[in-house]
N, C-alpha and C positions, 0 to 999 in steps of 0.2 A: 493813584492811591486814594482808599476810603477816607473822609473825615476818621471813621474809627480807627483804620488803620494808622493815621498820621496820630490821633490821639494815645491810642498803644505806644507806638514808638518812642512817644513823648516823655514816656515813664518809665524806658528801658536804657536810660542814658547808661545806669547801673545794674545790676543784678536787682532781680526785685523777684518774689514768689508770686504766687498768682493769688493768693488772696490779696495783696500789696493793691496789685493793678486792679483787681475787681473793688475791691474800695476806695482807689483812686478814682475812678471813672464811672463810680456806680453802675454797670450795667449788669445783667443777665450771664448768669456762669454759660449757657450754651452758646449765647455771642459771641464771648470771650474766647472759649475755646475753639469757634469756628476761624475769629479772624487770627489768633496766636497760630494755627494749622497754616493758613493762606501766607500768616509773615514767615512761617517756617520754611511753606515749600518753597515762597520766593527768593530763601536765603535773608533775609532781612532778622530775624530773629534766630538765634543758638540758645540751643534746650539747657540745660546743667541739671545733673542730679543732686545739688545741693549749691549752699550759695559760695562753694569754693570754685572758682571759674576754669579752676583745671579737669574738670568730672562734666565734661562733655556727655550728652549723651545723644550717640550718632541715629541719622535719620532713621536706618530700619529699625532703630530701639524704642521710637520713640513710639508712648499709647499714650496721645491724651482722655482718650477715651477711660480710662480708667487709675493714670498714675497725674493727673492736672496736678494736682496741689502738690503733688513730693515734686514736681521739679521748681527750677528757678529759672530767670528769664534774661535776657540778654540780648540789644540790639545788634546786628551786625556792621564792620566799616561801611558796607552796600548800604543796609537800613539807612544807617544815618546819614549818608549820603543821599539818597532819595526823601528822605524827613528834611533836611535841611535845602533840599532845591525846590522842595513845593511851596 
């Protein structure tokens, strides 16, 4: 796990958007969404189409490339199981 990834994680205790996390961590919107992508494929991060935690939105749905900011964010039991043993 990246520092930034372990930093991400940090701030997905809860549902958060991604402007939330990108001014938590001040970095670069294209950072963000490369390592949000890398926490997705590894399962560590669930996408949501809003911040109600039932509106999943399944991996072939997902385009950060163009829908980043409409979704919200959310670590996974996996995530934080790996955030928590490094």
């Amino acid at each position: 796990m990246t520092d930034l990834e372990f930093d991400i994680l940090d701030e997905l205790y809860f549902v958060q958007s991604f402007e939330s996390i990108q001014n938590a961590l001040e970095i670069d919107i294209l950072l963000l969404k490369d390592a949000l992508r890398q926490l997705i494929e590894k399962g560590w991060v669930r996408c949501f189409k809003s911040a109600a935690t039932d509106d999943v939105v399944f991996a072939e749905e997902i385009d950060l490339d163009n829908r980043y900011l409409e979704y919200h964010y959310l670590a996974t039991k996996e995530g934080l199981l790996a955030h928590n043993s490094r």
